[in-house]
C-alpha positions in Angstrom: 0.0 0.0 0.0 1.3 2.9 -0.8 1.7 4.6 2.5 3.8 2.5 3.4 6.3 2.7 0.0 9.3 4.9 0.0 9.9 7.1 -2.8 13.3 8.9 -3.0 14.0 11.9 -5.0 17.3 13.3 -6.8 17.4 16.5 -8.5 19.7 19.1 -8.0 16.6 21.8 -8.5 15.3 22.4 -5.0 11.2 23.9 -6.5 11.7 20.2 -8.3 12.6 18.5 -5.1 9.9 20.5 -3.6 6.9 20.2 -5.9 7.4 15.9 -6.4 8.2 15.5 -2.9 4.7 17.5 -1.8 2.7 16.0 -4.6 3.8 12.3 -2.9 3.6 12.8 0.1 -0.5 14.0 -1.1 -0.6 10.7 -2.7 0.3 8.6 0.7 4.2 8.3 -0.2 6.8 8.6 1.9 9.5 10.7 0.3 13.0 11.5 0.9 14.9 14.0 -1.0 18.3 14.5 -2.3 20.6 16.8 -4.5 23.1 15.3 -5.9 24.0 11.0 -6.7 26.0 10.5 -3.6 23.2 11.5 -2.0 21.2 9.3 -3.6 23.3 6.2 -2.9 23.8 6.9 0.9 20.3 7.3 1.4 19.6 3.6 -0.7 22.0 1.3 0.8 19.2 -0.6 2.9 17.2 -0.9 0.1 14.2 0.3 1.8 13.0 2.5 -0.9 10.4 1.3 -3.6 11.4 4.1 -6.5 13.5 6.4 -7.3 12.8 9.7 -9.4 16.8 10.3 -10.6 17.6 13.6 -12.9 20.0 12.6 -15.6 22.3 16.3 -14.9 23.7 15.7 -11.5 26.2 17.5 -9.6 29.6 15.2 -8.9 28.7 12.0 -10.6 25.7 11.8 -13.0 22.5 9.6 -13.5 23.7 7.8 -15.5 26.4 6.6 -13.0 24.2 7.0 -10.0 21.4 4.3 -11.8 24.0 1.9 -12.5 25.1 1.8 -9.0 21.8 1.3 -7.5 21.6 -1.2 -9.7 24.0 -3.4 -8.1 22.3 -2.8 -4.6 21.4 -6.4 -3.4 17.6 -4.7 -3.7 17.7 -2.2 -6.0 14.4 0.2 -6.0 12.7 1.1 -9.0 14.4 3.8 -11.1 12.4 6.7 -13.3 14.5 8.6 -14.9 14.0 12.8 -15.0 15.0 13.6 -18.5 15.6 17.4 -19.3 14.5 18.3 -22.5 16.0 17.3 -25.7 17.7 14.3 -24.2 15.2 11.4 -24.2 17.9 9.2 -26.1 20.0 9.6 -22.9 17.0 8.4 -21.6 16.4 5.9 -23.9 19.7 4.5 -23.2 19.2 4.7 -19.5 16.1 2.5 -19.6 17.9 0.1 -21.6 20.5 0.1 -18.5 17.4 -1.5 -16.0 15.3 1.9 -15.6 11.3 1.5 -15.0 10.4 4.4 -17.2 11.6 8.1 -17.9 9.5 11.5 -17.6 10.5 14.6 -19.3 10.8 18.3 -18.5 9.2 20.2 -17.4 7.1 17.3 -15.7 3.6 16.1 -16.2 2.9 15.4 -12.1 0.0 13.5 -13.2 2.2 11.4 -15.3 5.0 11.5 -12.6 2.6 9.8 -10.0 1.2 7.3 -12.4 5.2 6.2 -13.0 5.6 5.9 -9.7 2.8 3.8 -8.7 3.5 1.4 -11.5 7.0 1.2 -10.7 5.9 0.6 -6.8 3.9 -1.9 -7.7 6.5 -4.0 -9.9 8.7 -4.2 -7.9 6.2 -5.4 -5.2 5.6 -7.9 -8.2 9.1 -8.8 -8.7 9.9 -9.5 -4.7 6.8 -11.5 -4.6 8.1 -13.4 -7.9 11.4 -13.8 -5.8 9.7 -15.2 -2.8 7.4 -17.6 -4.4 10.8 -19.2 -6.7 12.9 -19.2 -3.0 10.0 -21.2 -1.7 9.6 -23.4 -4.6 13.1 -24.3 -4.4 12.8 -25.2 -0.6 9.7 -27.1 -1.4 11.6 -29.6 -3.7 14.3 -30.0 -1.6 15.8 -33.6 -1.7 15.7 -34.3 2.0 17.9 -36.4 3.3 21.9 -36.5 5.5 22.2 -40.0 3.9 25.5 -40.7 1.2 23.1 -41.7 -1.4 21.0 -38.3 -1.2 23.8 -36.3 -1.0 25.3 -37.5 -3.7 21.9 -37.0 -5.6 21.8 -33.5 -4.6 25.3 -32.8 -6.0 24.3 -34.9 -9.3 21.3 -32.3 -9.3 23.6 -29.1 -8.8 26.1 -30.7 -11.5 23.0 -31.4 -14.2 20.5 -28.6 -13.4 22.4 -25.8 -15.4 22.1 -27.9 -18.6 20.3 -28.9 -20.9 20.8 -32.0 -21.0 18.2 -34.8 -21.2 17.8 -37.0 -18.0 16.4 -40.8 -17.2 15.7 -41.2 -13.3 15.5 -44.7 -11.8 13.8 -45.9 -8.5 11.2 -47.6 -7.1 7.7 -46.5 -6.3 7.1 -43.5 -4.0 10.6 -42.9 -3.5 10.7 -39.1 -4.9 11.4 -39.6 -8.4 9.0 -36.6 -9.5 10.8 -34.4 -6.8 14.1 -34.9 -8.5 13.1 -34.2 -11.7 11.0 -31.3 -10.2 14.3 -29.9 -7.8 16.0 -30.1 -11.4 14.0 -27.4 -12.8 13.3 -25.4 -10.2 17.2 -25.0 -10.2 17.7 -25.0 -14.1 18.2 -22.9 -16.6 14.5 -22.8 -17.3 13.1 -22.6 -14.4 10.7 -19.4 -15.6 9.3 -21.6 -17.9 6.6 -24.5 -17.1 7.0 -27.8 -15.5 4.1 -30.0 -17.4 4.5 -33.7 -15.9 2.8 -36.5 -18.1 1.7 -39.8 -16.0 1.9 -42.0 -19.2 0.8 -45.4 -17.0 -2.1 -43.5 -16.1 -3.4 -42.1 -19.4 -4.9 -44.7 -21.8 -3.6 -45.9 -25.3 -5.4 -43.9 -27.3 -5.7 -40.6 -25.8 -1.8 -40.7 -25.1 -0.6 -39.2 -28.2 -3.8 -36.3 -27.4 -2.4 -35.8 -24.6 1.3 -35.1 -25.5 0.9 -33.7 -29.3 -2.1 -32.1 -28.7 -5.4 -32.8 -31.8 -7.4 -30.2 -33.9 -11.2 -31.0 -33.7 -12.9 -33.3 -35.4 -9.7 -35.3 -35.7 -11.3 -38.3 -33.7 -14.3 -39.3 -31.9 -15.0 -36.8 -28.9 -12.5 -34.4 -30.5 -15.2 -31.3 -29.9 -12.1 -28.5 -29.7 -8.6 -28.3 -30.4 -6.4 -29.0 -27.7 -2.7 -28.2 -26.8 -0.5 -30.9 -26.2 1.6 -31.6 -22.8 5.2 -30.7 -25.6 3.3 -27.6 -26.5 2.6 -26.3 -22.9 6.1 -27.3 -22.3 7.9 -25.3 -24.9 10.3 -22.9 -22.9 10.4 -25.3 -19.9 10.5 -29.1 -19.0 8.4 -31.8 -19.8 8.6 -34.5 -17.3 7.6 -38.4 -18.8 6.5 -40.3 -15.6 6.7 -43.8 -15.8 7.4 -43.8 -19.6 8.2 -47.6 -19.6 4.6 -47.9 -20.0 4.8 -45.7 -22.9 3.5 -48.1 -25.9 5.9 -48.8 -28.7 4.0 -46.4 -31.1 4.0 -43.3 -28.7 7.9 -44.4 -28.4 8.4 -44.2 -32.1 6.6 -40.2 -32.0 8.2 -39.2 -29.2 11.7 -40.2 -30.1 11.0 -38.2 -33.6 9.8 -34.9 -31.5 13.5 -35.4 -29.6 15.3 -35.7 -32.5 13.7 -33.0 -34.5 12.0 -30.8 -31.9 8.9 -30.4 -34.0 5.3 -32.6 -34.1 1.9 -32.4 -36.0 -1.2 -32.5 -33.3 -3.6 -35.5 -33.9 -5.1 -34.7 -37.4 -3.4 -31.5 -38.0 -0.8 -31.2 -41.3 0.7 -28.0 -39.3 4.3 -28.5 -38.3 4.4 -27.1 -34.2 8.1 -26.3 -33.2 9.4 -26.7 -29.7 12.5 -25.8 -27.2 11.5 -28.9 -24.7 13.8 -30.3 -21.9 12.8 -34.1 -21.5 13.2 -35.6 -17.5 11.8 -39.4 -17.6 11.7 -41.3 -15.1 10.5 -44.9 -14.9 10.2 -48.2 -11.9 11.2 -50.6 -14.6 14.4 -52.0 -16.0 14.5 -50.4 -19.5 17.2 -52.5 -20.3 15.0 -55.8 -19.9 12.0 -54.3 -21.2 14.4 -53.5 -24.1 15.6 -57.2 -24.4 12.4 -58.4 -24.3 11.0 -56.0 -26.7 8.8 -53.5 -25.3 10.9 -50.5 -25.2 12.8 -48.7 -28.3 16.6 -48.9 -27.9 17.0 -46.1 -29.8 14.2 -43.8 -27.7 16.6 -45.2 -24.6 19.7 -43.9 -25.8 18.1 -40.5 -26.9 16.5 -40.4 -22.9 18.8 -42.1 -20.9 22.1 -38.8 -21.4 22.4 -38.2 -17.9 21.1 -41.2 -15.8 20.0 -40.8 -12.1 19.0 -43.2 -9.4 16.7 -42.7 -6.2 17.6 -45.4 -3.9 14.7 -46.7 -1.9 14.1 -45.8 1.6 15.2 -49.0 3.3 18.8 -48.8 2.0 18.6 -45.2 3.6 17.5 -45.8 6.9 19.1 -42.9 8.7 16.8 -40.3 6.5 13.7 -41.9 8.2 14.2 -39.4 11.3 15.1 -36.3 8.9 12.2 -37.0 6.8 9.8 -37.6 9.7 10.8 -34.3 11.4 10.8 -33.0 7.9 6.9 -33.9 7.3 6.0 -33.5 11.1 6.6 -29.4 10.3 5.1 -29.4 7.1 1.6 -31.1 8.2 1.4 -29.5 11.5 1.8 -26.1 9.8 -0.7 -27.3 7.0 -3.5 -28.0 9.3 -2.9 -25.2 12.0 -1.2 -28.0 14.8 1.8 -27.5 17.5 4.6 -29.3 15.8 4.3 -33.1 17.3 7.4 -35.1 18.2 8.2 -38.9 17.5 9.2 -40.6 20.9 12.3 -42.6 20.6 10.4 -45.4 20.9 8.6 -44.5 17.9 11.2 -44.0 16.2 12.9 -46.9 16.7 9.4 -49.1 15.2 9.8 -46.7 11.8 13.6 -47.2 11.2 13.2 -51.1 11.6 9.8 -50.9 8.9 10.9 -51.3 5.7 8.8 -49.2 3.9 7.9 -50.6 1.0 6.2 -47.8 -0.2 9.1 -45.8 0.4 8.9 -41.9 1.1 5.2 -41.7 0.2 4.6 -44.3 2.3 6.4 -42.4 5.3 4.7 -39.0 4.1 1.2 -40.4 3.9 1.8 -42.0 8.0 3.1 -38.9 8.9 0.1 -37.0 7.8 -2.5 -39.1 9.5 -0.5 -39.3 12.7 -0.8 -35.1 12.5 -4.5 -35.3 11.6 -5.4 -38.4 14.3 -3.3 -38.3 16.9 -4.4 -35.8 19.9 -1.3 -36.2 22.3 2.1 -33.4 20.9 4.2 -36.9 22.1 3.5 -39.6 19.6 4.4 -42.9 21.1 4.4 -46.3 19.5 0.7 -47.3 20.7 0.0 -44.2 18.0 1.3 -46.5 14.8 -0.6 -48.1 12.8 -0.6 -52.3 13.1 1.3 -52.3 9.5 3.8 -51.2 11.0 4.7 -53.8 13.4 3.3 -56.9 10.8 6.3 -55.0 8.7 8.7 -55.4 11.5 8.0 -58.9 12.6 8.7 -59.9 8.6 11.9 -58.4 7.9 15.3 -59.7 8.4 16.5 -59.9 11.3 18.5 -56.7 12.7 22.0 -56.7 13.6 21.9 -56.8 16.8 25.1 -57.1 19.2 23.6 -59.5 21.9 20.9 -61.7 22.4 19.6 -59.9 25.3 19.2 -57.2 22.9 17.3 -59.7 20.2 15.3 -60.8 22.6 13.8 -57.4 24.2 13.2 -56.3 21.1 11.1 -59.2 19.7 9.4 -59.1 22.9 8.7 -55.4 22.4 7.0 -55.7 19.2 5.1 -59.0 20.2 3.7 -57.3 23.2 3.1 -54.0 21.5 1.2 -55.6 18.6 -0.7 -57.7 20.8 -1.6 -54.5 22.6 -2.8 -52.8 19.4 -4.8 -56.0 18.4 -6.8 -55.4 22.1 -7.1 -51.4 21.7 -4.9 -51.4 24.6 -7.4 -53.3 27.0 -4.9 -54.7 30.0 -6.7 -57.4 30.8 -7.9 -59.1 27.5 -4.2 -58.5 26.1 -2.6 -59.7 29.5 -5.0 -63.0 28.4 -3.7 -63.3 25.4 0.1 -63.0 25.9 -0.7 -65.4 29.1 0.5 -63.4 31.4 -0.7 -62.3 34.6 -1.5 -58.2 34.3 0.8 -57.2 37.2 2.9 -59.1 35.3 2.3 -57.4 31.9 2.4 -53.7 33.4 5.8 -54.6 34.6 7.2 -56.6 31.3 6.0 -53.2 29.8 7.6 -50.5 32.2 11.3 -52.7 31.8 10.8 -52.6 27.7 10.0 -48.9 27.8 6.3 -49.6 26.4 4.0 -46.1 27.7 0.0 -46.6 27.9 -2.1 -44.3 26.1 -2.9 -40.9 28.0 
């Protein structure tokens, strides 16, 4: 709002000073004003001013000079420049150096303020434009202390700044889009869109539709023409999710548009040209599929440049804490809660699950815990059966003595028996056949808390 924006004025006329500083300060401004560029530049280092109304004829060093430097303030304001008259191609070339706008002599103050409230407001546009890609990028952060995510995140620093086409590998749930997403946010077209294409999810024959786009009347249902995902794309990235489940006739299109960076939509004879950067990702062995002839070779090669691989959450086990912390803050803050904690206890059930649903799996359990659970403490009673069925079928862990094995089988028996009972003493002190004085006390020496 504008009386809260800062306006700053430089002229070395004192009735010009005088006049914009008093037809501002009408308009709900807060104005500052100066005679000379030094001025100027003391008064701007902390970049708490909006605009700045800069006379090209300055005492000591000129406008010229003074714009560029406030140009290289970490946040420099908006800059009209006051053009005397007979020198708007100083002007000219002053906009052309990163002014907003320029206003001649002798000044138009209806003009003047109209400058200034558009420049106010873009640069309110481009802070806002700043914010939003900082918290983008923090949003598709690859989370994680473990030696295969940081090596990821260096691969992504590495690749990002390219162009250069890229195949991810991994399982299920285990962040593939995120990569591929953390990749553009941090690339060089990162302005441009980010238009993701589930091809296991769209059928056979809507597929090509859906990526080249159809005129109408091309097909059956064709009622309008639509723009295809490559289209939407141009300028930015197109992201193929699970393309090993792209049919070999798709293969056979796509592979032409990556070769020649040009398509026809469904029943169109229009040539559409496109700057496109391809990220695929896939859960299947493309070399087998390849073998066994269900994926092009030659669509491979042209994918598979830079190849990355997201390892699955069991064979990162000390992430589980990071990312459970991690999704703790971001649900609690999504749905208005006190940021919960995970008792050690807890904790100690999740990193001996082996998630095979991998980080969507953990993301999903983290999320009902915030909605469900009412205690800040979440304690083992809090999980969810799976997770202890999990536990009781995986390997065994390496533990360093038996004591140890056997407290913590006993642990999980007792604590799924309890969850099987909703926590009722005496029915699960029946089924472990145990006496319950005997239970409460098997419970206190395994670190096992009742439910508040």
């Amino acid at each position: 709002m504008t009386q809260h924006s800062r306006i700053l004025v430089v002229d070395d006329e004192a009735g010009i000073r005088e006049s914009l500083s008093s037809i501002l300060q009408d308009e709900g401004y807060r104005v500052d004003a100066v005679a000379s560029g030094e001025e100027a530049l003391e008064h701007a280092v902390d970049g708490q001013f909006e605009a700045v109304l800069l006379d090209i004829w300055l005492p000591g060093i000129d406008g010229l000079e003074t714009l560029s430097r406030l140009q290289a303030l970490p946040r420099p304001p908006a800059v009209i420049i006051i053009s005397g008259h007979g020198n708007i191609e100083t002007a000219v070339r002053a906009t052309k150096l990163g002014a907003f706008d320029f206003v001649e002599k002798p000044l138009s103050l209806e003009r003047t303020v109209l400058l200034v409230r558009n420049a106010v407001e873009q640069r309110r546009l481009a802070q806002e434009n700043e914010q939003l890609h900082a918290e983008l990028g923090h949003r598709y952060q690859v989370i994680g202390e473990s030696v295969p995510m940081k090596a990821l995140r260096q691969q992504i620093a590495v690749t990002a700044p390219t162009n250069g086409r890229v195949l991810i590998y991994g399982e299920s749930g285990t962040g593939k889009e995120l990569v591929a997403r953390a990749l553009h946010a941090a690339g060089l077209r990162s302005k441009g869109l980010f238009v993701e294409v589930n091809c296991a999810a769209i059928p056979e024959e809507l597929i090509e539709s859906e990526l080249f786009g159809h005129v109408k009347g091309s097909f059956t249902g064709a009622t309008d023409d639509k723009i295809g995902k490559f289209q939407k794309a141009d300028g930015g990235t197109l992201f193929l999710d699970e393309v090993g489940d792209m049919s070999l006739r798709t293969q056979s299109k796509v592979l032409r548009v990556l070769e020649q960076q040009r398509f026809e939509p469904v029943g169109s004879s229009q040539t559409v040209s496109v700057d496109v950067r391809v990220i695929a990702a896939t859960n299947k062995n493309l070399e087998q599929e390849i073998s066994r002839g269900a994926f092009r070779q030659d669509l491979f090669y042209r994918l598979n440049v830079i190849p990355f691989y997201v390892a699955p959450l069991r064979d990162r086990r000390e992430d589980v804490p990071i990312l459970t912390r991690y999704f703790l803050a971001e649900f609690c803050s999504q749905y208005g809660r006190k940021v919960k904690e995970m008792s050690d206890a807890a904790m100690e059930i999740l990193l001996r699950y082996p998630w095979p649903g991998n980080v969507r799996e953990l993301r999903n359990l983290v999320e009902r815990l915030v909605i469900m659970c009412p205690q800040m403490r979440i304690e083992p009673h809090h999980l969810p059966p799976e997770l202890f069925r999990g536990v009781a079928e995986s390997p065994m862990q390496p533990y360093s003595t038996l004591h140890q094995a056997r407290s913590a089988y006993e642990r999980e028996f007792i604590l799924r028996k309890l969850q099987e009972n909703r926590w009722n003493m005496t029915q699960t002190a029946a089924a472990l056949g145990l006496e319950r004085s005997h239970l409460y006390r098997k419970m206190k020496s395994l670190g096992i808390a009742a439910p508040e």
